[in-house]
Structures are given as structure tokens and as C-alpha cells.
C-alpha positions as CSV (number, residue, x, y, z in Angstrom):
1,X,61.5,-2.6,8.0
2,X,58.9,-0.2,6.9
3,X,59.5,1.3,3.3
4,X,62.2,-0.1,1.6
5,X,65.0,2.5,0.4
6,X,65.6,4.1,-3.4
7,X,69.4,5.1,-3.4
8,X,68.6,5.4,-7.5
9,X,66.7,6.7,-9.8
10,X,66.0,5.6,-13.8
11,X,68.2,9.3,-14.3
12,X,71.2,8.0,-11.9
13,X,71.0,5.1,-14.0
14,X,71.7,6.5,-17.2
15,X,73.9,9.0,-15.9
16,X,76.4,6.9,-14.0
17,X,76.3,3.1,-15.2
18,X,75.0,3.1,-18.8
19,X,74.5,5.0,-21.7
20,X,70.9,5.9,-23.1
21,X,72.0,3.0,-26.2
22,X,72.2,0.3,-23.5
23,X,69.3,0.8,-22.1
24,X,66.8,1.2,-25.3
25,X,64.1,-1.4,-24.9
26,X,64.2,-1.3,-21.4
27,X,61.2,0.4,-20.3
28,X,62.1,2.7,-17.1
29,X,59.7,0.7,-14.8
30,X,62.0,-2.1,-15.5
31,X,64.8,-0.4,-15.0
32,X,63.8,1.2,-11.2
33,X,62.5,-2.5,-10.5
34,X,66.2,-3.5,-10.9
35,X,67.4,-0.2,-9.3
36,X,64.6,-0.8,-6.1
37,X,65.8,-4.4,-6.0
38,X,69.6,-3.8,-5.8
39,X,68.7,-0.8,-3.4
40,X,67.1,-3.7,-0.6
41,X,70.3,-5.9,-1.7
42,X,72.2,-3.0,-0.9
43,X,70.1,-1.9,2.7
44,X,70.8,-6.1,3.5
45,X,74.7,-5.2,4.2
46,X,73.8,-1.9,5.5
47,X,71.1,-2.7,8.6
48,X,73.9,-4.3,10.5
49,X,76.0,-1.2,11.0
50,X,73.5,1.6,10.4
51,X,69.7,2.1,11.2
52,X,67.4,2.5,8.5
53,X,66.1,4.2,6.3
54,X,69.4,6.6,5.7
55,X,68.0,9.5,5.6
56,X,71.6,10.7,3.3
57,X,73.9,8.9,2.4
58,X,77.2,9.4,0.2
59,X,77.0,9.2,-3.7
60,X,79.4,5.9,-3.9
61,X,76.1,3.7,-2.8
62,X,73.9,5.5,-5.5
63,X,77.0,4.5,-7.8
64,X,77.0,1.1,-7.0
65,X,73.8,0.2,-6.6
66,X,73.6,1.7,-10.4
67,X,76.1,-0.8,-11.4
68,X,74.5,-3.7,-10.0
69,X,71.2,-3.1,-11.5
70,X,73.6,-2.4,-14.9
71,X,74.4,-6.1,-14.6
72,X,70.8,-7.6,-14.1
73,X,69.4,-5.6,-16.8
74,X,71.7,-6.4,-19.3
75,X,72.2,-9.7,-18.4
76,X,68.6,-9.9,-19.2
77,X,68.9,-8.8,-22.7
């Protein structure tokens, strides 16, 4: 599939899922691992209506894919 997509950053993070508290500890390689690996969960629904890599797309994935990697990291701690 080429190279996999980044719908979020360690910023989007912080800015739309959880508060800079939550996340103290968690180093922000850590934190765009989990963002990267919720981003190729994410592409898994997406390749079988769209062709990928989006090249835009709207800010309700970069939302979600936040939340997701919310849950991992702090399911972790």
C-alpha cells in the first residue's frame, strides 16, 4: 500500500482527545506510534470505499483516530 497514512499528529492529540496532564510520561514517540497505528486501523475501513493515500480528508477522522489512540495510551498507564 506504499506509505502508510498520518491523519494525526502528537499536537492533534493533545488538542482534541487529551489534556497535556494525561499525557505526562508519555513520551511523544509513543504517542504518534499509537496515533500511526490507529491511523492504518483507520485506512483498513477506508481502502474499500476510497483509494489511498487521501490526499485531504475531513477533520472528524483526525478526531477520531485521536480518540482511539486516547484509549491505547491510557489504557497502557
Amino acid at each position: 500500500m506504499g506509505n502508510p497514512s498520518r491523519y494525526a499528529t502528537v499536537a492533534d492529540l493533545a488538542a482534541m482527545s487529551l489534556p497535556a496532564g494525561a499525557l505526562a510520561g508519555i513520551s511523544a514517540e509513543e504517542q504518534q506510534k499509537a496515533l500511526d497505528a490507529r491511523s492504518a486501523f483507520v485506512d483498513g475501513y477506508l481502502k474499500t470505499r476510497y483509494t489511498l493515500p487521501l490526499l485531504e480528508w475531513d477533520q472528524s477522522i483526525t478526531r477520531a483516530v485521536c480518540d482511539l489512540a486516547a484509549w491505547d495510551l491510557l489504557k497502557r498507564r
